[in-house]
N, C-alpha and C positions, 0 to 999 in steps of 0.2 A: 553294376555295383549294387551289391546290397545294402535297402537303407529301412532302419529300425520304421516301424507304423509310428512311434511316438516319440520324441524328442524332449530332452530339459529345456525349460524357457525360465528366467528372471520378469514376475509378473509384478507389476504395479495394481494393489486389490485394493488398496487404500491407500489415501493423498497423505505424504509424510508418513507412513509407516514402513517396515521393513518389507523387501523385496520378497516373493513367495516364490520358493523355487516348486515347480511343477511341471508334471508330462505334460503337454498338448502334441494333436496329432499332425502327424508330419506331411506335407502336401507331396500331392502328386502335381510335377508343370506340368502345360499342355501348351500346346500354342506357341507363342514367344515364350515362353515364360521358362525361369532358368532357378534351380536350386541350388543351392550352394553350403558347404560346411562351412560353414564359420571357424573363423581359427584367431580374429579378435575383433572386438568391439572396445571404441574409446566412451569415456565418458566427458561430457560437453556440460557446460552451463546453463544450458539449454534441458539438459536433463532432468536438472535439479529443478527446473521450473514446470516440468510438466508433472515432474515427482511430487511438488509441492502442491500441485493444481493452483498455481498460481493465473491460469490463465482458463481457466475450466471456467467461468461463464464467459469466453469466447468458445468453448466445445472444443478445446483443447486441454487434456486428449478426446476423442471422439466418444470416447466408453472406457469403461474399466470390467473386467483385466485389461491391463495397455504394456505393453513392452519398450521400453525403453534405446538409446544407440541410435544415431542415425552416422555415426561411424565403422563400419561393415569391410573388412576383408577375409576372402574367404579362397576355398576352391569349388568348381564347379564340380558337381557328381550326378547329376541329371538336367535334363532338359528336354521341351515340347518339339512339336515334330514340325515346324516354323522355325527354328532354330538356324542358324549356317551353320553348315560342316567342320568351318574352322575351327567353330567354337565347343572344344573338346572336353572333354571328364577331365579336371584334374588342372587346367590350366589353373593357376593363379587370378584373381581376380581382386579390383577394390570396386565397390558399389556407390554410383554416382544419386546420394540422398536427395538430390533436389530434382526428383522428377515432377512427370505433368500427367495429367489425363489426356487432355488431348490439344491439340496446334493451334496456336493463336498467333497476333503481329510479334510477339514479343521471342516466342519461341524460334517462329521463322528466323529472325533476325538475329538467332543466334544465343540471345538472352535469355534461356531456359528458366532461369534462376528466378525471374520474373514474369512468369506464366500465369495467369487469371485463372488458372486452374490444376492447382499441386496438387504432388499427394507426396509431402515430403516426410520421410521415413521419421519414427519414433514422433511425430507433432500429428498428422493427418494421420497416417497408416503407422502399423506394429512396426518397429525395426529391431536392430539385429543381437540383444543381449537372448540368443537363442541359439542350441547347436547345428540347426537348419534355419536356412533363411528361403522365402520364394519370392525371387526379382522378379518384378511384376511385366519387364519385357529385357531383351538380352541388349537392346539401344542402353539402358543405365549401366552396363557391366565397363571398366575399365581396366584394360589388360597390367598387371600387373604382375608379369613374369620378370625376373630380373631381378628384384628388389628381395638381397639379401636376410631381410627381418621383414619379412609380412606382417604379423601381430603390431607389428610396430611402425606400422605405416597407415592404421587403420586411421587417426586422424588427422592423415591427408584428406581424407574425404569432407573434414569442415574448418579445424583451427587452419588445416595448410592452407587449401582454398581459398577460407574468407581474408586470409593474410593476404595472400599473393594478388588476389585481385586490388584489394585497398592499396598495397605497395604500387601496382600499376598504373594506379589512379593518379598517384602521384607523380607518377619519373616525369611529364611534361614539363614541370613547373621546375625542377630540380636542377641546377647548375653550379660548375666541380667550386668544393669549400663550401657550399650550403649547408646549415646546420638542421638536421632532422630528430625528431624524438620521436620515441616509442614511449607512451604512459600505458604503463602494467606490463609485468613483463611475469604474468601467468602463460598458463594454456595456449594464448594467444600470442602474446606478446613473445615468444619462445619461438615463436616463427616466425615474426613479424620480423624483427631484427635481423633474421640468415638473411629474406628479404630483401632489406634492406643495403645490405652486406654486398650480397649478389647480382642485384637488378645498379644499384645505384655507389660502386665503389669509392665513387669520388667525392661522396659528403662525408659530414664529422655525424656520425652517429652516436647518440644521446638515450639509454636507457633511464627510464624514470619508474619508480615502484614505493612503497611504504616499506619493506622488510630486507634485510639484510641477507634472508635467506633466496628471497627471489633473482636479489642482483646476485649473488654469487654464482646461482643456480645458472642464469643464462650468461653470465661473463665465460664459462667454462663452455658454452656454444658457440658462443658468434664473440669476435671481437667487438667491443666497446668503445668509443674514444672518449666515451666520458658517462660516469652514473650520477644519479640524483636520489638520496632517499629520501624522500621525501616527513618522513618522518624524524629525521634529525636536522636538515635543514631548510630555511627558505628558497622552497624550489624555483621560484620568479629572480631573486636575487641570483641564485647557484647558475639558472641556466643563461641568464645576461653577463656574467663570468668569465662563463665556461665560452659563449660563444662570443665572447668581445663586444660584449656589446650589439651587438647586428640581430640578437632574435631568431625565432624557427623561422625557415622556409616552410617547414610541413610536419605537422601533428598528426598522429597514427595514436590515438586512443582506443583503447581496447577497450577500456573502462566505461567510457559514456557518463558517470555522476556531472551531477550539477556541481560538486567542487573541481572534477576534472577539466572539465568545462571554465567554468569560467577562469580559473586560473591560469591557463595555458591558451588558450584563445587569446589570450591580452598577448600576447608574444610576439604574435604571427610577423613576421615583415611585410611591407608592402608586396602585396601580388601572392600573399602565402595563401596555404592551404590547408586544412582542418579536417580530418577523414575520421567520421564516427563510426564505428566498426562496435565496439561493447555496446548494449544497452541496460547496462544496470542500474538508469537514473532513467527510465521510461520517461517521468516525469518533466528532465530538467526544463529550464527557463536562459534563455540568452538575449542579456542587455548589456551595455547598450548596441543600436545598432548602428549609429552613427561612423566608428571606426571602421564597420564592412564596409561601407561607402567612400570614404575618403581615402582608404588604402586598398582598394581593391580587394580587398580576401576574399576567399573561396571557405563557405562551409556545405560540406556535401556527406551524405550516409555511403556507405557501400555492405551488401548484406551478399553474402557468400560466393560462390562466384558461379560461372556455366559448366557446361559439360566440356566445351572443349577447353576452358581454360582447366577442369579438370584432368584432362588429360598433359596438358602441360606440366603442372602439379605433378604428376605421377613420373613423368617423364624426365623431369629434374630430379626427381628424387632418386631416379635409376642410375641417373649420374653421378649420384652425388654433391651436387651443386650446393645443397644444404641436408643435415645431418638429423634426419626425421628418427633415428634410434636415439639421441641424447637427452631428445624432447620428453621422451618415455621416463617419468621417474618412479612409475608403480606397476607392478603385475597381479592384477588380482583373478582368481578361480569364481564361477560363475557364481555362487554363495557368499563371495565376498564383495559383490557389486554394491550392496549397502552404503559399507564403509567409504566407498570411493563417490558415493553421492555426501554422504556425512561430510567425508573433506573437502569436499569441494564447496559445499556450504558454508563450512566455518573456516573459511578461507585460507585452509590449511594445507591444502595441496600447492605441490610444485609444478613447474612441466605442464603433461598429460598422462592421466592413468588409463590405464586401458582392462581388459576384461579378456582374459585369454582362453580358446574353450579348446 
């Protein structure tokens, strides 16, 4: 196949200013190494924090120009000569963002996601808001034949992911008629709920959000058995209500604030469970602790999930088990990547926008 010496890339040259589109040149793989046409990248909230340099005196990003996306589907059109045979020109692919450099306790054991030594795309290394992308070995590639809207599956690769595993975290604890919520029912929360839906049929599922547009937005995905807007009413009252009285078994915050927090943590029933998945309260504070102790509760993080739970991800989605094209409420052209950081800033986006090249 023929591939141009130089390709469009969406550059990050300055923190908070507009995206610079420009040629960079196009790599040749070798080795493991696999190149791929991009055919979309999603954009994350994650994004907007590296756009902002919100985290640049941790060296996040590494340098600038930086390329944004650690949501990547593509097709393959080259590869090193380390490669297997199976893995052909043209197969479909989604790129699994949370790689390693090299094996440690954590990798062996399956927990990729947790490696002392990443190189997760778009934070550590360039990702994929670029019309070539070079996988850094063909182990990260996840087969994605089958899945009728590729572009629109590219954020399987981290809102599906970091959903599914949080959702898995939970089902132990879960038993039929237990009340569950989902707080934010963005980007994240747009999966979180199919999740839910799916893994755990038999609880009363609870969407909670500030905006009228976001419940609308995901009630037309997943069924609902009950919303909370939080901004019209007393969400503590509405959801002891709603659930009779009895409280969450398990909190799926996508959010992370210290209002989300402490508000909904009061809920928990004895033995419940608190799964922080958002962090857009780095900061928060949880007191008191007294109530973790005398009722049991569980509060635990979950941050994206592994390789082969990406493959699960992927594999469900083949199925259709949950509806990864409804999640998609914007298509933008490389040039218009900006905007899709803009809204997602001013908290204006729905869904997931993605980045179609």
């Amino acid at each position: 196949m023929f591939l141009p010496k130089k390709h469009r890339a969406a550059l990050v040259k300055e923190f908070g200013k507009p995206l610079v589109i420009e040629e960079i040149p196009t790599p040749e793989p070798r080795d493991e190494q696999v190149l791929i046409k991009v055919l979309g990248a999603g954009i994350c909230h994650t994004d907007v924090h590296v756009w902002r340099g919100d985290w640049s005196a941790a060296k996040i990003p590494p340098k600038l120009p930086f390329i944004l996306s650690h949501e990547v589907v593509g097709t393959i059109v080259a590869k090193g000569d380390r490669v297997p045979d199976d893995l052909k020109e043209g197969r479909s692919v989604l790129v699994y963002a949370w790689q390693w450099a090299r094996d440690d306790l954590y990798t062996i054991k399956g927990l990729t996601q947790l490696s002392n030594y990443p190189t997760h795309l778009a934070i550590t290394v360039d990702g994929g808001l670029q019309e070539y992308f070079l996988v850094s070995n063909y182990r990260f590639l996840v087969d994605a034949e089958g899945l009728d809207d590729l572009p629109a599956a590219a954020p399987l690769a981290c809102a599906g992911l970091t959903t599914y595993r949080a959702v898995k975290k939970v089902l132990p604890y879960l038993e039929p008629d237990d009340y569950v919520a989902v707080v934010g029912l963005g980007g994240l929360g747009s999966y979180a709920i199919q999740w839910v839906r799916v893994l755990a049929p038999y609880v009363n599922l609870i969407g909670v959000a500030g905006r009228d547009e976001s419940i609308e937005f995901a009630s037309k995905i997943t069924k609902l058995d009950a919303t909370v807007n939080t901004s019209k009413v007393d969400p503590v009252k509405a959801i002891m209500e709603i659930s009779r009285g009895k409280g969450l078994k398990a909190v799926i915050d996508t959010a992370g604030t210290e209002a989300t927090i402490t508000t909904y943590i009061n809920l928990l029933t004895k033995m419940g469970i608190y799964i922080l998945v958002g962090m857009i309260g780095a900061e928060a504070r949880i007191s008191p602790l007294l109530p973790f102790v005398v009722n049991e509760r569980i509060l635990t993080g979950s941050i994206v999930g592994s390789l082969s739970e990406q493959i699960e991800v992927v594999n469900a989605a083949r199925r259709n088990m949950i509806n990864y094209r409804a999640v998609i409420s914007r298509r933008l052209k490389l040039e218009e990547a900006t905007e899709a950081l803009e809204a997602l800033e001013k908290r204006r986006a729905l869904g997931r926008q993605i980045v179609v090249l």
